[in-house]
FILOZA-87304 format. One record per residue (C-alpha): residue number from 1; residue in one letter; x, y, z. Coordinates in nm, 3 decimals, decimal comma, always signed. Layout:
<nodes>
{n = NUM	res = A	east = X	north = Y	up = Z}
...
</nodes>
This chain:
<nodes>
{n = 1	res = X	east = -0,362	north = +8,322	up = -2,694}
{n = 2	res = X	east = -0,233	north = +8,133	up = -3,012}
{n = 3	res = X	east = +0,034	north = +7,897	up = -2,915}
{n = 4	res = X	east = +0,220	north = +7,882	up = -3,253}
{n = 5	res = X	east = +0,433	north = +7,555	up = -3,367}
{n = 6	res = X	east = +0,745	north = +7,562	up = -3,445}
{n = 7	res = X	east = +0,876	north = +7,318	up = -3,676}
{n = 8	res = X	east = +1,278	north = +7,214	up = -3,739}
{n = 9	res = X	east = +1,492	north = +7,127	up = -4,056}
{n = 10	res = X	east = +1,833	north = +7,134	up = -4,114}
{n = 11	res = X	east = +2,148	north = +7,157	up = -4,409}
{n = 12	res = X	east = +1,898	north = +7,320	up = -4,677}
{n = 13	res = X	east = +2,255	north = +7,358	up = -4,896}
{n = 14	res = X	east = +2,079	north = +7,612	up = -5,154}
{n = 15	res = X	east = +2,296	north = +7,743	up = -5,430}
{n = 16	res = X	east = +2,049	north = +7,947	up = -5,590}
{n = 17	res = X	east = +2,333	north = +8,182	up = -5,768}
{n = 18	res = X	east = +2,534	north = +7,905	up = -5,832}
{n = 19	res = X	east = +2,577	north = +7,588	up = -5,982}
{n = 20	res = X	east = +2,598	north = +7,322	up = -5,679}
{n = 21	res = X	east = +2,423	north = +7,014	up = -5,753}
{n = 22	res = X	east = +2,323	north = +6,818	up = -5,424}
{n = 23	res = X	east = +2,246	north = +6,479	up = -5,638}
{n = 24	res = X	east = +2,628	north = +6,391	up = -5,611}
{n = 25	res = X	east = +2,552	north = +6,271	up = -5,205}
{n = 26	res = X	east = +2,257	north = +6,059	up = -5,302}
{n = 27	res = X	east = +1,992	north = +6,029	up = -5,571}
{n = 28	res = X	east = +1,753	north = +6,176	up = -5,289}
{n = 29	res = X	east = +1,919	north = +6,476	up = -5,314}
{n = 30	res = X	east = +1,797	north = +6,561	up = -5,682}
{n = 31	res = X	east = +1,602	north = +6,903	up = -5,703}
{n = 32	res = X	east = +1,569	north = +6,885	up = -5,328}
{n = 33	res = X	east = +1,496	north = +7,216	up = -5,271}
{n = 34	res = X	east = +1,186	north = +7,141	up = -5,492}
{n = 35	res = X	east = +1,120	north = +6,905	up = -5,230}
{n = 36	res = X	east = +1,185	north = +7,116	up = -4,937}
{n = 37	res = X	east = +0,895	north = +7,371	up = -5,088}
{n = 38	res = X	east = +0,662	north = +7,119	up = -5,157}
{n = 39	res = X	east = +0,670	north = +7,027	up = -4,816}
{n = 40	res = X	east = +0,704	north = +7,321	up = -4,635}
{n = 41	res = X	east = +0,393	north = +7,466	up = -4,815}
{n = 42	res = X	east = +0,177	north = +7,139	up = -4,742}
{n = 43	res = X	east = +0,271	north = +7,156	up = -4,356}
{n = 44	res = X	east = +0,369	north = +7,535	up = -4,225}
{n = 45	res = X	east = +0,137	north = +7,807	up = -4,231}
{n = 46	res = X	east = +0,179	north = +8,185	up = -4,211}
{n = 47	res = X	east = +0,155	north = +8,154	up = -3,784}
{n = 48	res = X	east = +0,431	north = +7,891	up = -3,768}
{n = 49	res = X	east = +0,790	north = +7,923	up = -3,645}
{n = 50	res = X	east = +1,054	north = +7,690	up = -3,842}
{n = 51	res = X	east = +1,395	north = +7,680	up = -3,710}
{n = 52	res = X	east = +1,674	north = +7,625	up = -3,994}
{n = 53	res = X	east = +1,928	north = +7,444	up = -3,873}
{n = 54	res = X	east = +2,261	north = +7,605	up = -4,039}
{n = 55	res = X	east = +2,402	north = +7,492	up = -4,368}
{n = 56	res = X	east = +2,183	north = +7,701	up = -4,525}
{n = 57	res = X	east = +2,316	north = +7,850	up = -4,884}
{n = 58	res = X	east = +2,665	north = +7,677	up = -5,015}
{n = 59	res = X	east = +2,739	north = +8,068	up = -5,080}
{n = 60	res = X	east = +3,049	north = +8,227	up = -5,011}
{n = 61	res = X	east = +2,990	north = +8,583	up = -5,028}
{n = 62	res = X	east = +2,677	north = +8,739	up = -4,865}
{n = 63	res = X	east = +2,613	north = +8,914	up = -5,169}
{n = 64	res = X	east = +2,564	north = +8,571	up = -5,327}
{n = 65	res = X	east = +2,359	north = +8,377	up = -5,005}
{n = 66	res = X	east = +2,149	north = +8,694	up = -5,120}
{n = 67	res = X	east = +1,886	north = +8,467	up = -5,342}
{n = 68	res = X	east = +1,858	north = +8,229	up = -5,138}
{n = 69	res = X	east = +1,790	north = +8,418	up = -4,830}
{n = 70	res = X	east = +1,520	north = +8,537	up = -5,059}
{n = 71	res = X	east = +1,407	north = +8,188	up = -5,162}
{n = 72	res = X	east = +1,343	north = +8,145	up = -4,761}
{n = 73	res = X	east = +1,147	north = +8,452	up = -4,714}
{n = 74	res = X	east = +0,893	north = +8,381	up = -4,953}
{n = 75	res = X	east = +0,808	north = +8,071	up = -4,783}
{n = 76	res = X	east = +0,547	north = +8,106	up = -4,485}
{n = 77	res = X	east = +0,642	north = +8,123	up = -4,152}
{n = 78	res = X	east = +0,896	north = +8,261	up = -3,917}
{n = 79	res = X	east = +1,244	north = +8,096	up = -3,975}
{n = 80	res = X	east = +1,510	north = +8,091	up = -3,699}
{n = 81	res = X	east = +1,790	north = +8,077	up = -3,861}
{n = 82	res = X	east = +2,167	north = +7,917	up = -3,712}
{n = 83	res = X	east = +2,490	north = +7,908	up = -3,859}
{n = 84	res = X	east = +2,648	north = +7,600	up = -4,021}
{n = 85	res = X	east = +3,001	north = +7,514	up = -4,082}
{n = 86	res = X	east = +2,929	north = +7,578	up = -4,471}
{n = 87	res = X	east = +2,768	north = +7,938	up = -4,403}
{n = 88	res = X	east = +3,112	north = +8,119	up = -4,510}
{n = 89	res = X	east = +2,852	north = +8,430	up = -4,635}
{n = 90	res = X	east = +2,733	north = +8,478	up = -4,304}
{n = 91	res = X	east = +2,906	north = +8,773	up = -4,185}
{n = 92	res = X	east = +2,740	north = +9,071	up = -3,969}
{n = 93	res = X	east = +2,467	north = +8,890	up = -3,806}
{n = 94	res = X	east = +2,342	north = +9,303	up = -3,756}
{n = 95	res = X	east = +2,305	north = +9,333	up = -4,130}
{n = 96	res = X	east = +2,158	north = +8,956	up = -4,195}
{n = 97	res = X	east = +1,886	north = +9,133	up = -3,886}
{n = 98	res = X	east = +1,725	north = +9,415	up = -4,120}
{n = 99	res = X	east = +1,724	north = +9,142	up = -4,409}
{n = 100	res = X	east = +1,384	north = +9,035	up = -4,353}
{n = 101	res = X	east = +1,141	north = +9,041	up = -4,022}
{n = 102	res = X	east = +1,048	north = +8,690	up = -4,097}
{n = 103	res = X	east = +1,410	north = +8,605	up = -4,062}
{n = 104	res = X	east = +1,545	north = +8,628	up = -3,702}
{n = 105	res = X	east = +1,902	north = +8,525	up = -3,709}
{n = 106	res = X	east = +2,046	north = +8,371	up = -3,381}
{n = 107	res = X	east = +2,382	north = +8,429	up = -3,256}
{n = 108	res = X	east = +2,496	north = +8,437	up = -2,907}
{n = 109	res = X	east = +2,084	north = +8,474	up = -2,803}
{n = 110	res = X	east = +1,795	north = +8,395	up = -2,791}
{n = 111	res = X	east = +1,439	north = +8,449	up = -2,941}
{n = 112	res = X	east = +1,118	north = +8,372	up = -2,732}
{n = 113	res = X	east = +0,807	north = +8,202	up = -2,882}
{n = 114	res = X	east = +0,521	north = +8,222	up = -2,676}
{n = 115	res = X	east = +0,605	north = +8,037	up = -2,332}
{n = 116	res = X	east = +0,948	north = +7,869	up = -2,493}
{n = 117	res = X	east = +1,228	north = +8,007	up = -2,553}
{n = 118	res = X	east = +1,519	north = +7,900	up = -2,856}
{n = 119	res = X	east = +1,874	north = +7,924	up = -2,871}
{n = 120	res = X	east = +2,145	north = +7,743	up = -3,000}
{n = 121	res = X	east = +2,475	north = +7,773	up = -3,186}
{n = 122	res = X	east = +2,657	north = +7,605	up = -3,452}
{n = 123	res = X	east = +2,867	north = +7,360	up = -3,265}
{n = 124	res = X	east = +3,153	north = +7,176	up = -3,377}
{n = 125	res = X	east = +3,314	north = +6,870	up = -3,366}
{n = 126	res = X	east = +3,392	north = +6,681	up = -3,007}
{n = 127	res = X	east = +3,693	north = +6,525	up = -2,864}
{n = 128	res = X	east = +3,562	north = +6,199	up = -2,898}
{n = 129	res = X	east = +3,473	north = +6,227	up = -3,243}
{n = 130	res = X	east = +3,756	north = +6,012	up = -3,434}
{n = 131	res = X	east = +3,842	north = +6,292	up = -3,677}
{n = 132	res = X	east = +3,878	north = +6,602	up = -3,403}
{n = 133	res = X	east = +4,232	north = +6,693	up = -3,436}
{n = 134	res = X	east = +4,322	north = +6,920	up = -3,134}
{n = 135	res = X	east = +4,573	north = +7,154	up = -3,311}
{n = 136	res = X	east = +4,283	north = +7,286	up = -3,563}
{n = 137	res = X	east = +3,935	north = +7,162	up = -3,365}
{n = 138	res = X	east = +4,009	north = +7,287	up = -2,994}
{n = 139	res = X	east = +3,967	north = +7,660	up = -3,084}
{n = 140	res = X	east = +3,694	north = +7,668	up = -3,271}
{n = 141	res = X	east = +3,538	north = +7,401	up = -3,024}
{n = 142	res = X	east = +3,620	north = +7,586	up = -2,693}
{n = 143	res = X	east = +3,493	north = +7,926	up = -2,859}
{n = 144	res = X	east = +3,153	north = +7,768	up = -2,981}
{n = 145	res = X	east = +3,110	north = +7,602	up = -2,602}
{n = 146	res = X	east = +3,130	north = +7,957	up = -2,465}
{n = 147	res = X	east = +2,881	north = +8,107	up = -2,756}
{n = 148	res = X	east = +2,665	north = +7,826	up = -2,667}
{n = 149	res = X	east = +2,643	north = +7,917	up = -2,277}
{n = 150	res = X	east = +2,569	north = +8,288	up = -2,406}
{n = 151	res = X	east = +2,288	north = +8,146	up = -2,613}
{n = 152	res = X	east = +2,175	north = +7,941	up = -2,295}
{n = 153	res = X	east = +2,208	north = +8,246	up = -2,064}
{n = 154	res = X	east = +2,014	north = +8,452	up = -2,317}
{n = 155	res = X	east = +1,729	north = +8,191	up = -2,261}
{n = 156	res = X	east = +1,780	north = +8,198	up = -1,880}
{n = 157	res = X	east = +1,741	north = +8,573	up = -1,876}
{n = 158	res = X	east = +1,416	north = +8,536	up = -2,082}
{n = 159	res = X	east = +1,179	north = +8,362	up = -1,785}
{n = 160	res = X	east = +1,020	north = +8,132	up = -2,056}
{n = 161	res = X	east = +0,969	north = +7,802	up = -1,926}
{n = 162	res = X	east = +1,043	north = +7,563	up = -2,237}
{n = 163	res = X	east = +1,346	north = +7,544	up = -2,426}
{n = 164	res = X	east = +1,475	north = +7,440	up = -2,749}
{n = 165	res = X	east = +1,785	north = +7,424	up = -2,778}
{n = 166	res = X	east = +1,922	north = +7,407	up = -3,183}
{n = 167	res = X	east = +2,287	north = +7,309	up = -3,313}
{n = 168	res = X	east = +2,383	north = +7,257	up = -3,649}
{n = 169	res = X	east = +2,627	north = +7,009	up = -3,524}
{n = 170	res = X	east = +2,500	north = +6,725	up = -3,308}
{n = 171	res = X	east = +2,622	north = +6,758	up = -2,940}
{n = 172	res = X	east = +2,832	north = +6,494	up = -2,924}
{n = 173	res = X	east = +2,999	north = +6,231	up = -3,152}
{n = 174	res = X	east = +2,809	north = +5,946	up = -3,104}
{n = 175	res = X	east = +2,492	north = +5,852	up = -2,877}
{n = 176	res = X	east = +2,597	north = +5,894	up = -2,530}
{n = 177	res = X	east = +2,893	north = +6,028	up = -2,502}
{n = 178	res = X	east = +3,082	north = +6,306	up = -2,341}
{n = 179	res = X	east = +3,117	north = +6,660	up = -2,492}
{n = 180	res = X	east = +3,085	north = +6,988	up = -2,327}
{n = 181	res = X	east = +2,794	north = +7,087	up = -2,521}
{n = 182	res = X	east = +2,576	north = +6,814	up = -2,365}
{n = 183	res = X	east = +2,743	north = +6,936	up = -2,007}
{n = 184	res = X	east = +2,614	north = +7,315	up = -2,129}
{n = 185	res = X	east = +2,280	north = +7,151	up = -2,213}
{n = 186	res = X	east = +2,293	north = +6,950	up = -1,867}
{n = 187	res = X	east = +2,323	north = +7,224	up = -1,654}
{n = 188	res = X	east = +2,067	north = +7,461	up = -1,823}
{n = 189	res = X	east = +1,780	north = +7,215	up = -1,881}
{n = 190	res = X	east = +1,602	north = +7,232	up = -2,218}
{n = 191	res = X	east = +1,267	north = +7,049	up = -2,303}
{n = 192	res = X	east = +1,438	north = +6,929	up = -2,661}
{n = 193	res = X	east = +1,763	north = +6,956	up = -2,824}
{n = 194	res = X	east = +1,749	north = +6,972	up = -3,221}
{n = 195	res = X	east = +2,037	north = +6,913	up = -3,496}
{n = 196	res = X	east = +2,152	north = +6,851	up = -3,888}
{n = 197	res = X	east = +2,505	north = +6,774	up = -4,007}
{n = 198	res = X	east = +2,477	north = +6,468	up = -4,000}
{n = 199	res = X	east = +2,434	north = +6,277	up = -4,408}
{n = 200	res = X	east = +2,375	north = +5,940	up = -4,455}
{n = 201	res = X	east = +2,240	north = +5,586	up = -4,319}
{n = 202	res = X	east = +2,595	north = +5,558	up = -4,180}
{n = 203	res = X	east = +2,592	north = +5,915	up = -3,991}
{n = 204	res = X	east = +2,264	north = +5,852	up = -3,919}
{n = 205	res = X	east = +2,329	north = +5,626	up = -3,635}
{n = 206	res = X	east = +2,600	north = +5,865	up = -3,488}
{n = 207	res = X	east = +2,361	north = +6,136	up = -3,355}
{n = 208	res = X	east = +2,175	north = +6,127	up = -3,075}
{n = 209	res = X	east = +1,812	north = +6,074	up = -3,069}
{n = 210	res = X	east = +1,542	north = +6,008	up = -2,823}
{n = 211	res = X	east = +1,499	north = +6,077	up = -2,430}
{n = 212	res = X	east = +1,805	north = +6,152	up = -2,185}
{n = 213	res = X	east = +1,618	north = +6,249	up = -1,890}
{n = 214	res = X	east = +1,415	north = +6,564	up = -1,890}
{n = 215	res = X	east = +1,539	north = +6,666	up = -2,281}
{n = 216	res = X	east = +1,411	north = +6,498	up = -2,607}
{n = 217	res = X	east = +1,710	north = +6,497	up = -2,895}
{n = 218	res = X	east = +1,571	north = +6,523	up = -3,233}
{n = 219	res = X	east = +1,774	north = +6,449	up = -3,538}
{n = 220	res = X	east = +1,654	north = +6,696	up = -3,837}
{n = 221	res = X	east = +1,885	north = +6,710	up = -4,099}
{n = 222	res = X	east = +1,687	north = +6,746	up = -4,459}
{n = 223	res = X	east = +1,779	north = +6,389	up = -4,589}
{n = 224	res = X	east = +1,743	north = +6,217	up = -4,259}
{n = 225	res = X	east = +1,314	north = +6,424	up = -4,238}
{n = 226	res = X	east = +1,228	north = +6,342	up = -4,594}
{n = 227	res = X	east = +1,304	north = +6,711	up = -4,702}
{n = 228	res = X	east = +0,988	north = +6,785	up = -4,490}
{n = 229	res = X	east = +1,047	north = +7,007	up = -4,174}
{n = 230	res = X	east = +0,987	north = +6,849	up = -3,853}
{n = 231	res = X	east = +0,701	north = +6,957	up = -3,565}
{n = 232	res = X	east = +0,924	north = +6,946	up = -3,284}
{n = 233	res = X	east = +0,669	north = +7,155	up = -3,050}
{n = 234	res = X	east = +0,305	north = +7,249	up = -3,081}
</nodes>
């Protein structure tokens, strides 16, 4: 049996029906979905999963994420698609489902691949991160740990043995510490944990990366991969 690889990227910020230039964050940033499809082409073929890692079309309306939904399809692959904190379009995850069956959008579950098995939600920002304010963060955070266990349980429920684990966030504010989505991750077990969000040499050296025990945490935001999606499993 083929054993397909799945690739990772994150924060593809498309704006396809709108003006939204991405150059104002960086000269790297100029025509950078240009770059994205260069790359993507080079290294994913038609067999290959790709997990998107949220922040996918600057869109508010789904109406208008419409064209660049579209602008993902054509590209090979399946993509396993996550909510970022800029996806404002994405609304009934039931109609993003009968979009495309390339597309497989993930919300509260799961979607196996072969022997491994991904989940994930969007995440949010941790107590410990310096600009967490409790009166406007603690809601949204408590209600994205408990989509998160859903997503985990999904996984559980599947029997696959692997699994990858994707937030658009990165589980905790900086490397090391405390936040109840590493706990989540903890107590499930998952073979790699992969995120975006994070912009910049500076944020760079806030997320997580490397080996804590039995999981491998993967940074794979589009500026911090070269625009190129990542093999994260093969």
């Amino acid at each position: 049996m083929l054993r397909r690889r799945i690739f990772a990227i994150g924060d593809l910020h498309l704006s396809f029906a709108s003006e939204k230039p991405m150059d104002i964050f960086g000269s790297g940033w100029e025509r950078h979905h240009e770059k994205i499809r260069a790359n993507w082409l080079e290294s994913v073929d038609a067999d290959d999963i790709v997990l998107i890692l949220g922040d996918i079309s600057w869109a508010l309306k789904f109406e208008d994420a419409l064209a660049d939904l579209a602008w993902i399809h054509a590209l090979p692959g399946t993509k396993v698609l996550l909510r970022g904190n800029h996806d404002l379009w994405w609304g009934s995850v039931s109609k993003l489902r009968n979009l495309y069956e390339d597309m497989i959008f993930i919300q509260n579950d799961s979607y196996v691949v072969d022997d491994r098995v991904i989940c994930g939600s969007r995440g949010w920002l941790t107590p410990c991160d310096a600009n967490y304010a409790a009166s406007t963060d603690e809601k949204i955070y408590k209600r994205e740990l408990i989509r998160l266990r859903m997503a985990l349980e999904s996984a559980q429920r599947s029997g696959a043995p692997e699994r990858i684990v994707g937030l658009h966030y990165p589980p905790t504010a900086w490397p090391d510490a405390a936040s109840g989505f590493k706990d989540l991750i903890d107590e499930f077990g998952a073979a790699k944990v992969v995120y975006g969000h994070l912009h910049g040499k500076d944020a760079f050296k806030k997320g997580m990366r490397g080996r804590r025990g039995e999981t491998e945490y993967l940074l794979a935001s589009a500026d911090y991969v070269n625009f190129a999606p990542i093999l994260i499993s093969e």
